[in-house]
PDB file of N, CA, C, O and CB in Angstrom:
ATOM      1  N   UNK A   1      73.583  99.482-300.698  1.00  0.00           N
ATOM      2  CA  UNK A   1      72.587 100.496-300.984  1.00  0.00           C
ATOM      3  C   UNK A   1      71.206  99.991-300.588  1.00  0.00           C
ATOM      4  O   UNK A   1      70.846  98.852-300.884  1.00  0.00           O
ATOM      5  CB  UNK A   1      72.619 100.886-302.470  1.00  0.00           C
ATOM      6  N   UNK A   2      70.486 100.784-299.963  1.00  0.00           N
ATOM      7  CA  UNK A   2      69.052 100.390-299.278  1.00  0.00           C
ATOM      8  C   UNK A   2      68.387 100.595-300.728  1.00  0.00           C
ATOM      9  O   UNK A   2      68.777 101.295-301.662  1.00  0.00           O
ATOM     10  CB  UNK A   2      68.345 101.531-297.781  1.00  0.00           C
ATOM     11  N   UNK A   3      67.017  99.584-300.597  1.00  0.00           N
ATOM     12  CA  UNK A   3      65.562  99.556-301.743  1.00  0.00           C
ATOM     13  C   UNK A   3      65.087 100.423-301.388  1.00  0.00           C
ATOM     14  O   UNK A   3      65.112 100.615-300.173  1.00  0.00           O
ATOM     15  CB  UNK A   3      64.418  98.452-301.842  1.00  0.00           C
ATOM     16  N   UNK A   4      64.584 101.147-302.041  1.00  0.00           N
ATOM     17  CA  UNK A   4      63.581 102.332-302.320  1.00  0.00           C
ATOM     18  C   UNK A   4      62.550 102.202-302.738  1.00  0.00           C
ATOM     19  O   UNK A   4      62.475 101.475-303.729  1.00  0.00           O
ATOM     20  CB  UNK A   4      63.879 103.152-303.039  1.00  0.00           C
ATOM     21  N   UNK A   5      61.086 102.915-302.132  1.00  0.00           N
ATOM     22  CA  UNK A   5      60.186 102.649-302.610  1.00  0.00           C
ATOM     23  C   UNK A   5      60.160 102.328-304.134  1.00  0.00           C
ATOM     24  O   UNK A   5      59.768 101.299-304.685  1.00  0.00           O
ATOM     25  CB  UNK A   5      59.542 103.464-302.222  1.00  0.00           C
ATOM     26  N   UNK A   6      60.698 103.516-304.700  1.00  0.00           N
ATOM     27  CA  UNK A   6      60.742 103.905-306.389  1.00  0.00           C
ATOM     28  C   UNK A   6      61.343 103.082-307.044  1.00  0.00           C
ATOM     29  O   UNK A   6      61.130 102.911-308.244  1.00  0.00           O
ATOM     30  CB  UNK A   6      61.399 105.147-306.837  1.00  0.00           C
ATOM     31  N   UNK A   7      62.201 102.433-306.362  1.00  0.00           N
ATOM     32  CA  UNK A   7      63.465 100.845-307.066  1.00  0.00           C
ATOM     33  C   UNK A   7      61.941  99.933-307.436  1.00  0.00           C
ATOM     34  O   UNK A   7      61.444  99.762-308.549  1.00  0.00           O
ATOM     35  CB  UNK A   7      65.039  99.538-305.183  1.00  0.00           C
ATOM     36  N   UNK A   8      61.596  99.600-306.527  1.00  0.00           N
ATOM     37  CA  UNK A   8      60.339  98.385-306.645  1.00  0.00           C
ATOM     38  C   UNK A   8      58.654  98.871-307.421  1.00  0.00           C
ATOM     39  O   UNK A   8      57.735  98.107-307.717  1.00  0.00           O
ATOM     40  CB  UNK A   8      59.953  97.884-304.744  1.00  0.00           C
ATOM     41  N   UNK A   9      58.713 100.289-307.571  1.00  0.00           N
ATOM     42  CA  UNK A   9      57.103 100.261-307.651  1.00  0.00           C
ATOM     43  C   UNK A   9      57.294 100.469-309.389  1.00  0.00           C
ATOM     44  O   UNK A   9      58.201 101.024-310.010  1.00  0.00           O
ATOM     45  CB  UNK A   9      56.046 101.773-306.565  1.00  0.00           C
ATOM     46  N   UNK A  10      56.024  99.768-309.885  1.00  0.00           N
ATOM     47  CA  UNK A  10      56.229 100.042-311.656  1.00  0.00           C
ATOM     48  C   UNK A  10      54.908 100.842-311.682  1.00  0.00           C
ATOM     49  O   UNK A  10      53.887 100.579-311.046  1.00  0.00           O
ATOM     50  CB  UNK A  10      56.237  98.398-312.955  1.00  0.00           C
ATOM     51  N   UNK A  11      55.132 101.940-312.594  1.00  0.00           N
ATOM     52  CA  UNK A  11      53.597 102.641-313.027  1.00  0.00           C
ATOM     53  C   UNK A  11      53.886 102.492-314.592  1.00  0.00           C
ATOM     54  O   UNK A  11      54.790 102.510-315.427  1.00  0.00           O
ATOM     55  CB  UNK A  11      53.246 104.592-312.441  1.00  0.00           C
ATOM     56  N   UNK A  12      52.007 102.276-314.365  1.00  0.00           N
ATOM     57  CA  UNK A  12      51.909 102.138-316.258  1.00  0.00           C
ATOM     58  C   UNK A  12      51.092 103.619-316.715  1.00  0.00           C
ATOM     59  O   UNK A  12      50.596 104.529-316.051  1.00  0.00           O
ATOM     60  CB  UNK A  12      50.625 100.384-316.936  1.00  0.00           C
ATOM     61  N   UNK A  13      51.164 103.476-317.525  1.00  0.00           N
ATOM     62  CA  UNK A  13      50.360 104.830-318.726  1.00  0.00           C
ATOM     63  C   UNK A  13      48.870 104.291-318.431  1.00  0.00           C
ATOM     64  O   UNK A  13      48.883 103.479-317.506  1.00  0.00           O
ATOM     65  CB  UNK A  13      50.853 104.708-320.995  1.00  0.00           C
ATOM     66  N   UNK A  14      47.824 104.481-318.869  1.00  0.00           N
ATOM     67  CA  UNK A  14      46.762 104.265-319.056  1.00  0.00           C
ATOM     68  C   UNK A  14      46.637 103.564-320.541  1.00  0.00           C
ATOM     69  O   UNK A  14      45.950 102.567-320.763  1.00  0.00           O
ATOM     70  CB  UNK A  14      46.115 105.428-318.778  1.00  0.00           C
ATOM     71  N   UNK A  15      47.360 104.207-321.436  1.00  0.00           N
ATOM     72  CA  UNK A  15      47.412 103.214-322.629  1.00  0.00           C
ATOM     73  C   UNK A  15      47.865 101.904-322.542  1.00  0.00           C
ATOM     74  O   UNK A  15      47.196 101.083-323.169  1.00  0.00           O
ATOM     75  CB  UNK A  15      48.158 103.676-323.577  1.00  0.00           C
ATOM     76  N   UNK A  16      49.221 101.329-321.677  1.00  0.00           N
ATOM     77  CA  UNK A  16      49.804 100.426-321.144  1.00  0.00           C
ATOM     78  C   UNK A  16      48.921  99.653-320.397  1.00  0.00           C
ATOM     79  O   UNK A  16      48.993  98.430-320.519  1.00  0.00           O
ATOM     80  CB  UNK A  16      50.766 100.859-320.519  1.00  0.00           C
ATOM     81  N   UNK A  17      48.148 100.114-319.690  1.00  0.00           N
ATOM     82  CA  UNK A  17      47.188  99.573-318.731  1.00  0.00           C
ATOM     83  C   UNK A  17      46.404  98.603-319.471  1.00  0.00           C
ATOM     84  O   UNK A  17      46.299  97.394-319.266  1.00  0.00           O
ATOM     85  CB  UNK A  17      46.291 100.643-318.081  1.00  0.00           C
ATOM     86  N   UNK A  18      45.857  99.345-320.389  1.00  0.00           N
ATOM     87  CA  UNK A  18      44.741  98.709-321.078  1.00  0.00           C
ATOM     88  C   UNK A  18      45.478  97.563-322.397  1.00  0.00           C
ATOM     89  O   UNK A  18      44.659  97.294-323.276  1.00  0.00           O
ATOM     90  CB  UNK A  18      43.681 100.121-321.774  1.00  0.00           C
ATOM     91  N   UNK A  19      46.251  97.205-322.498  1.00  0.00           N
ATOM     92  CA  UNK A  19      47.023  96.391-322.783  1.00  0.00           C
ATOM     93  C   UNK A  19      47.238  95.166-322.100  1.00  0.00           C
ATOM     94  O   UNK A  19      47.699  94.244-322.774  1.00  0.00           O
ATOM     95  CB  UNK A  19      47.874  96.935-322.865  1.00  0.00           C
ATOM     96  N   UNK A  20      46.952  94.927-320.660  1.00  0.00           N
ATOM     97  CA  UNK A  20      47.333  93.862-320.126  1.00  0.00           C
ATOM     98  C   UNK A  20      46.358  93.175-320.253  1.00  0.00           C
ATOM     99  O   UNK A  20      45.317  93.541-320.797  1.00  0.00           O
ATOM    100  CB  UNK A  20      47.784  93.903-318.996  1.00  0.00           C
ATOM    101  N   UNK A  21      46.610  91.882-319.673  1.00  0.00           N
ATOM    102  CA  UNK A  21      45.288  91.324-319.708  1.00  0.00           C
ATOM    103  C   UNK A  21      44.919  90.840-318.713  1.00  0.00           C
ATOM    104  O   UNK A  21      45.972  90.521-318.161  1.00  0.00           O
ATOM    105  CB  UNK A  21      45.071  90.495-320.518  1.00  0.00           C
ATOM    106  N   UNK A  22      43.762  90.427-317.798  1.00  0.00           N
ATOM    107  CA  UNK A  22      43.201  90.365-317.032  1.00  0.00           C
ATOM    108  C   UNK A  22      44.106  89.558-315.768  1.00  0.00           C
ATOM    109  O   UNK A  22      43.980  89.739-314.557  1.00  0.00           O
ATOM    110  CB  UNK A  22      42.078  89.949-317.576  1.00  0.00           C
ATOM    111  N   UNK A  23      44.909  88.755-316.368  1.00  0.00           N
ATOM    112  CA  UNK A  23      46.156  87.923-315.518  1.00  0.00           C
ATOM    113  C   UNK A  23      47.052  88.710-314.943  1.00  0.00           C
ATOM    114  O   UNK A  23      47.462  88.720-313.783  1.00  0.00           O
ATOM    115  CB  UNK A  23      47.047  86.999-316.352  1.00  0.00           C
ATOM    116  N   UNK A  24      47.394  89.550-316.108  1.00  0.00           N
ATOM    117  CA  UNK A  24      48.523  90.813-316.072  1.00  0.00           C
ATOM    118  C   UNK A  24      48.233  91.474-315.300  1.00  0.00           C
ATOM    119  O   UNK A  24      49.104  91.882-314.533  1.00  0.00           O
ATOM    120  CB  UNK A  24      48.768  91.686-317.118  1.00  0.00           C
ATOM    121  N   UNK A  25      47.060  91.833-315.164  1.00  0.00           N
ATOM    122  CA  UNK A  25      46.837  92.788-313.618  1.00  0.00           C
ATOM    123  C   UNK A  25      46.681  92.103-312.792  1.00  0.00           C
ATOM    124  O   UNK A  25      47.340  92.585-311.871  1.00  0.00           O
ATOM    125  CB  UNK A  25      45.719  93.735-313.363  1.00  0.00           C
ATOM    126  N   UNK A  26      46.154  91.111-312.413  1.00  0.00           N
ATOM    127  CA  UNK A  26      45.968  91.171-311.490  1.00  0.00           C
ATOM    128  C   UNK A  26      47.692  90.301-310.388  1.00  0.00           C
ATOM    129  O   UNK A  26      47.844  90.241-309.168  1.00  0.00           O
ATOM    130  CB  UNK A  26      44.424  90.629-311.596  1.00  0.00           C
ATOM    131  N   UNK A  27      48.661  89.786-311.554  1.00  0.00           N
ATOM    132  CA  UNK A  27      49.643  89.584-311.031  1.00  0.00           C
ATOM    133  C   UNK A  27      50.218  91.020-310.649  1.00  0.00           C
ATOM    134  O   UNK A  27      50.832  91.063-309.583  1.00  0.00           O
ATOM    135  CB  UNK A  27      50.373  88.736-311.830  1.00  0.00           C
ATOM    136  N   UNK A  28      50.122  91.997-311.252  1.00  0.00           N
ATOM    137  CA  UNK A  28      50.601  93.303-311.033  1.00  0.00           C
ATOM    138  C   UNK A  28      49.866  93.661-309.182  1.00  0.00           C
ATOM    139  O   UNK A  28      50.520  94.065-308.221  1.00  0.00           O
ATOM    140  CB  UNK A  28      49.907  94.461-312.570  1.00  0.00           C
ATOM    141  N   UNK A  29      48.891  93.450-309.206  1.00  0.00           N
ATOM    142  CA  UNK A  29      48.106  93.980-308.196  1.00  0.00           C
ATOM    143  C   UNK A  29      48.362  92.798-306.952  1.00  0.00           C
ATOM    144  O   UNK A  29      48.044  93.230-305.844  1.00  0.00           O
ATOM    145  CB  UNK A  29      46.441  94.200-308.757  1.00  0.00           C
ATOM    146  N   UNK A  30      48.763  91.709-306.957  1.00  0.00           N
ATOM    147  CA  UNK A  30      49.487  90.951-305.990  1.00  0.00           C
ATOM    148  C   UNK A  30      50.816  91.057-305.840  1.00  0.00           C
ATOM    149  O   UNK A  30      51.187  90.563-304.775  1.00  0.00           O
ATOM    150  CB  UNK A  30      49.306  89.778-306.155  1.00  0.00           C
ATOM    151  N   UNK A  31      51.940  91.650-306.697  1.00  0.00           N
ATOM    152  CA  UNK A  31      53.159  91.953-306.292  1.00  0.00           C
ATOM    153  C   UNK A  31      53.332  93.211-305.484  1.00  0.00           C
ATOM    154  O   UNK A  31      53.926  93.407-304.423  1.00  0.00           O
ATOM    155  CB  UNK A  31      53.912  91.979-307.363  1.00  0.00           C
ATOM    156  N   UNK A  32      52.659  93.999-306.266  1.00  0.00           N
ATOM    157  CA  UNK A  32      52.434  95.171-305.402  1.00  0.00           C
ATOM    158  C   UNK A  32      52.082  95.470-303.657  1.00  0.00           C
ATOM    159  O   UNK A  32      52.478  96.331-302.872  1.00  0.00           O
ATOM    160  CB  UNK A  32      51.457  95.623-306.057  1.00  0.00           C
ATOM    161  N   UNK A  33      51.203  94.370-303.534  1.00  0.00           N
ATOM    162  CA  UNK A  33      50.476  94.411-302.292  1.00  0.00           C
ATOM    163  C   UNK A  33      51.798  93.884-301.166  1.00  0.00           C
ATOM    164  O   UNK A  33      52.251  94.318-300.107  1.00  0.00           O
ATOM    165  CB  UNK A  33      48.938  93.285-302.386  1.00  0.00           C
ATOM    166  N   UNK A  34      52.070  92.806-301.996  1.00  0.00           N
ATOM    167  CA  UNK A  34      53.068  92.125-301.429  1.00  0.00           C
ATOM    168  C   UNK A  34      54.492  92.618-301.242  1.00  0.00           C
ATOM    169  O   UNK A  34      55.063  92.062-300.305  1.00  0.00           O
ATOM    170  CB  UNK A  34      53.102  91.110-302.060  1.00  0.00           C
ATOM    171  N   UNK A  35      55.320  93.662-302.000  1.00  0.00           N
ATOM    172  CA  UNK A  35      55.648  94.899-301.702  1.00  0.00           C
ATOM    173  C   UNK A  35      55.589  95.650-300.980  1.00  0.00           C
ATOM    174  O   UNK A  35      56.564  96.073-300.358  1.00  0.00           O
ATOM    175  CB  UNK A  35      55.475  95.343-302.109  1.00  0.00           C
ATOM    176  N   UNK A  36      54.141  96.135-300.812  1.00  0.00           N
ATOM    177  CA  UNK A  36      53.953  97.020-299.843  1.00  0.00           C
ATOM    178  C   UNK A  36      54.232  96.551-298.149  1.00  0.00           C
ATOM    179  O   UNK A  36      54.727  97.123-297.178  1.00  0.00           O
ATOM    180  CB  UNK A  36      52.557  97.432-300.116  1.00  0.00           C
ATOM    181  N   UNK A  37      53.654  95.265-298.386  1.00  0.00           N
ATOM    182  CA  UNK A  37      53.814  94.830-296.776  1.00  0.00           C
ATOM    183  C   UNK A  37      54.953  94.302-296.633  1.00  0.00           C
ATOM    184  O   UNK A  37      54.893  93.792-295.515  1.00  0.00           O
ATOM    185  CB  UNK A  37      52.830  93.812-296.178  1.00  0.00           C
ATOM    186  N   UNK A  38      55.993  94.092-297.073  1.00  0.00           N
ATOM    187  CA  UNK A  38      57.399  93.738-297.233  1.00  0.00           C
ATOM    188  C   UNK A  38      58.035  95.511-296.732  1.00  0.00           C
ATOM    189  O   UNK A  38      58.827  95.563-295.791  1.00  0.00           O
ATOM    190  CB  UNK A  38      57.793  93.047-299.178  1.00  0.00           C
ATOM    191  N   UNK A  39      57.744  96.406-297.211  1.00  0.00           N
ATOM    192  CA  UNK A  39      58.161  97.285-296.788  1.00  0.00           C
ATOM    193  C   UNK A  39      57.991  97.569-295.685  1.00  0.00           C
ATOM    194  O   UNK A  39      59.033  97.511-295.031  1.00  0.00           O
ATOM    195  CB  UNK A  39      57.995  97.941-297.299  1.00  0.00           C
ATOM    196  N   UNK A  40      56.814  97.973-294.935  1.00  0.00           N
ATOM    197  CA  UNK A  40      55.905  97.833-294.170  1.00  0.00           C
ATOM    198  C   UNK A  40      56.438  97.365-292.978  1.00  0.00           C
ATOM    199  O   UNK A  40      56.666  97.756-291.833  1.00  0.00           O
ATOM    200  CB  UNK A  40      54.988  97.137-294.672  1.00  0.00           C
ATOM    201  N   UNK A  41      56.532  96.555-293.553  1.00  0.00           N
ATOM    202  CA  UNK A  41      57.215  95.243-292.277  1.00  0.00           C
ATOM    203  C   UNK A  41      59.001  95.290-291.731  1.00  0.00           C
ATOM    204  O   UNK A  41      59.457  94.709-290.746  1.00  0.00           O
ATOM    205  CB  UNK A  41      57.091  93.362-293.232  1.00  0.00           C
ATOM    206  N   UNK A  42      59.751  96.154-292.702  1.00  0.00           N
ATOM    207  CA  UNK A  42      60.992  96.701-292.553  1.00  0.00           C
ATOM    208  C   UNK A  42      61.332  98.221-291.977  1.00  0.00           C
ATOM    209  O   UNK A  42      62.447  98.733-291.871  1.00  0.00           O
ATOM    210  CB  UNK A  42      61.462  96.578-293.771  1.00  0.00           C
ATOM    211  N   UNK A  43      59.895  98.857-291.596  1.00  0.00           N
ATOM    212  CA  UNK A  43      59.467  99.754-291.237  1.00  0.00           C
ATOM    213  C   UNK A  43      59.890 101.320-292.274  1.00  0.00           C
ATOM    214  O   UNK A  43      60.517 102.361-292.074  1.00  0.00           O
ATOM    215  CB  UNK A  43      59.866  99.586-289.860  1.00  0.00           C
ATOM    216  N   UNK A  44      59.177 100.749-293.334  1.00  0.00           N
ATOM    217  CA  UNK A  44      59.528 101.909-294.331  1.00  0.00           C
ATOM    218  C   UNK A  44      58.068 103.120-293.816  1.00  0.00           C
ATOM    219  O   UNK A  44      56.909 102.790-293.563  1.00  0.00           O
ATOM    220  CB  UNK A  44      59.465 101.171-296.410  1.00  0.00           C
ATOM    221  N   UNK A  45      58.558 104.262-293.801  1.00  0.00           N
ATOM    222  CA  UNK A  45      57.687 105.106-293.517  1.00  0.00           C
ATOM    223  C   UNK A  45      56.990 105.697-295.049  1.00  0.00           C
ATOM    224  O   UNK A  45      57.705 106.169-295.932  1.00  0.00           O
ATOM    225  CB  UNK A  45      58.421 106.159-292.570  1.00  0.00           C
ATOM    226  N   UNK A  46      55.204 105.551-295.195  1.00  0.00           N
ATOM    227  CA  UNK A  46      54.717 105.784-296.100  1.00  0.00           C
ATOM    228  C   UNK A  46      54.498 107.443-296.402  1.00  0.00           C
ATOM    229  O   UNK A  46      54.380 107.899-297.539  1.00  0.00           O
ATOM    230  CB  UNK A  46      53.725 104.989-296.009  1.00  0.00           C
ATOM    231  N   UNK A  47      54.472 108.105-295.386  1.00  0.00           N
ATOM    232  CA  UNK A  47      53.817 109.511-295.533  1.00  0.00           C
ATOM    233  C   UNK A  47      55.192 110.118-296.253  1.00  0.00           C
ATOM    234  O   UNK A  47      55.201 111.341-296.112  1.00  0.00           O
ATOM    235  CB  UNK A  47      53.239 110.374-293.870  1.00  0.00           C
ATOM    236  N   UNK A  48      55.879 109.832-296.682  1.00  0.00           N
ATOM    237  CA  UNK A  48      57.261 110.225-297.720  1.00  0.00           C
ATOM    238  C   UNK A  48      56.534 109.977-299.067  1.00  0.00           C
ATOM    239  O   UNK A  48      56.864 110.827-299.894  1.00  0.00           O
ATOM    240  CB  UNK A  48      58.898 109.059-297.547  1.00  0.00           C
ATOM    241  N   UNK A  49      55.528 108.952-299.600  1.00  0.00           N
ATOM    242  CA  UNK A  49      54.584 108.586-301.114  1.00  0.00           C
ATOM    243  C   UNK A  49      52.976 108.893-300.539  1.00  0.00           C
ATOM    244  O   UNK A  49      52.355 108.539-299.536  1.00  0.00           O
ATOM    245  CB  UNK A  49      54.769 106.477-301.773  1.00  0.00           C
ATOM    246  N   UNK A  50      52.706 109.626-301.567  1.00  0.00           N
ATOM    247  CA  UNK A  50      51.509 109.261-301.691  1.00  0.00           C
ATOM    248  C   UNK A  50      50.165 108.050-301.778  1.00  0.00           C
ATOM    249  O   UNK A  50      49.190 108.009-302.528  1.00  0.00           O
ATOM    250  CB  UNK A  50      51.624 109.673-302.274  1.00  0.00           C
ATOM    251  N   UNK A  51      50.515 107.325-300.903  1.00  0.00           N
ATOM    252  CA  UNK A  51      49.824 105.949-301.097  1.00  0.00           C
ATOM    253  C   UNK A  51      48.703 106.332-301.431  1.00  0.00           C
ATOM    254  O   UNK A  51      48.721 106.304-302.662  1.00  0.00           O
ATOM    255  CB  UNK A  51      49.726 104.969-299.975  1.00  0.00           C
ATOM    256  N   UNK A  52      47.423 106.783-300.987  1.00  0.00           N
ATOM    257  CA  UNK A  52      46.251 107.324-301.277  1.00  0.00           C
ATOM    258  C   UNK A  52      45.792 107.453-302.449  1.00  0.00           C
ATOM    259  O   UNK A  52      44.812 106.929-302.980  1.00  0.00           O
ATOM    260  CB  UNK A  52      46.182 108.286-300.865  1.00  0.00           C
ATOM    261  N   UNK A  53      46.795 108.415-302.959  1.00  0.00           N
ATOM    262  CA  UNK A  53      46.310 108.747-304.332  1.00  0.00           C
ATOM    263  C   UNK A  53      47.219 107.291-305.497  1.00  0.00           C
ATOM    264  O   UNK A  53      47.238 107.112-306.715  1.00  0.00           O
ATOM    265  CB  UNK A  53      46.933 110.779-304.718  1.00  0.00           C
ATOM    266  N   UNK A  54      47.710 106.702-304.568  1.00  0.00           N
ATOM    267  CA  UNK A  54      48.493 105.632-306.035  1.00  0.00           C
ATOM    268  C   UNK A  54      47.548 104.595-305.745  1.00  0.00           C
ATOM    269  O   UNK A  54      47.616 103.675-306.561  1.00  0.00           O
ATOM    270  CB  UNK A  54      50.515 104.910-305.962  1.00  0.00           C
ATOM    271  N   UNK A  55      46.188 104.358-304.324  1.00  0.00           N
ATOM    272  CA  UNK A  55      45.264 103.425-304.087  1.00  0.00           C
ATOM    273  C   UNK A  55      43.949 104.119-305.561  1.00  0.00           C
ATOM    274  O   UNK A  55      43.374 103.641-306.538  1.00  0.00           O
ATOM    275  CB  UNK A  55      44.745 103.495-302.067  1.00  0.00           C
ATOM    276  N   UNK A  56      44.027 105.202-304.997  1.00  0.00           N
ATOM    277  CA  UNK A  56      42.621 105.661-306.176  1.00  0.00           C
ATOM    278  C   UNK A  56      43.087 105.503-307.752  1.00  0.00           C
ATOM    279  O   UNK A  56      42.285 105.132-308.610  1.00  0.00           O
ATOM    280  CB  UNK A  56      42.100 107.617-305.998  1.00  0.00           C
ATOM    281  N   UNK A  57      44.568 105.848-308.070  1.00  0.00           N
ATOM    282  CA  UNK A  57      44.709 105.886-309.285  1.00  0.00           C
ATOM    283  C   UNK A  57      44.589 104.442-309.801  1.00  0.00           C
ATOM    284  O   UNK A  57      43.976 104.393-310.868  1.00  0.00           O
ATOM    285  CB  UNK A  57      45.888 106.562-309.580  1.00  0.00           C
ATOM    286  N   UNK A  58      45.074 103.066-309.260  1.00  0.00           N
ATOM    287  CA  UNK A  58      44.745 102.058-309.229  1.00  0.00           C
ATOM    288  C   UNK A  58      43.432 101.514-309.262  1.00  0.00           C
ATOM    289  O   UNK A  58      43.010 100.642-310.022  1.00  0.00           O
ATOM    290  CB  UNK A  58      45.238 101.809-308.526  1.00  0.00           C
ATOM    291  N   UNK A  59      42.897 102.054-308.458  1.00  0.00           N
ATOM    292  CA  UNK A  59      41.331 102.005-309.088  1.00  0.00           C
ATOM    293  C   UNK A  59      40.708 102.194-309.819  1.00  0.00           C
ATOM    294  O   UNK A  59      39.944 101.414-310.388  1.00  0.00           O
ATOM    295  CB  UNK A  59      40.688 102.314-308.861  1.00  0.00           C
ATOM    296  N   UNK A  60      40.934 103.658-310.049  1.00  0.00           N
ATOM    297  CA  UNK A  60      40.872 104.211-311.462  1.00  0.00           C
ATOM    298  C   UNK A  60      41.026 103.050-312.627  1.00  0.00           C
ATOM    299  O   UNK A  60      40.124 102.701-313.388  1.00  0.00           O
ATOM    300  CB  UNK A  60      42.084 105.321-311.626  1.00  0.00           C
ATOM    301  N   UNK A  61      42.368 102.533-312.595  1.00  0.00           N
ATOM    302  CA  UNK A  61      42.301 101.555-313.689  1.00  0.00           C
ATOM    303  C   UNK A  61      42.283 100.391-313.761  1.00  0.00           C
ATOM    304  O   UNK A  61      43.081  99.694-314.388  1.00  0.00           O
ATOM    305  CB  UNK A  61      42.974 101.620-314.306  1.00  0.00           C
ATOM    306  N   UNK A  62      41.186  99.967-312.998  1.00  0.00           N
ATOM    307  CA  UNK A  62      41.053  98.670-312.595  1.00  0.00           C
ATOM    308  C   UNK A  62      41.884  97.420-312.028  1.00  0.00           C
ATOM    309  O   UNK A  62      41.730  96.255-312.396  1.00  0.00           O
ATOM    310  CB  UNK A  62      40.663  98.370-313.397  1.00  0.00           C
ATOM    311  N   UNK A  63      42.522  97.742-311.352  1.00  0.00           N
ATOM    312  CA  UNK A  63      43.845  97.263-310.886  1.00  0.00           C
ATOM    313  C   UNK A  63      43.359  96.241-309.389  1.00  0.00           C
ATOM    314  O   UNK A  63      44.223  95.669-308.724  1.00  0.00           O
ATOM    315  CB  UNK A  63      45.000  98.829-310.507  1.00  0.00           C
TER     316      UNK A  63
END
């Protein structure tokens, strides 16, 4: 069975968010990246997710 974006990506709540702690994200925000270009690099096509809006919502919470 092939990985799927959705197998690998974790979303938190905003309540959850604010729970981590400053380590916690930012290990969150290096697996992720590192993810992404792992996919990337296996030639997963993005315009199937919204990357855009999962870059701003991430911002949004300081990620």
């Amino acid at each position: 069975n092939a990985v799927t974006y959705d197998d690998v990506h974790i979303g938190f709540t905003w309540e959850e968010w604010t729970l981590l702690d400053p380590s916690q994200k930012n290990l969150y925000k290096d697996v992720m990246l590192e993810t992404y270009r792992n996919l990337t690099a296996i030639g997963y096509k993005w315009e199937d997710h919204n990357i855009e809006e999962h870059c701003k919502s991430s911002r949004r919470h300081g990620r």
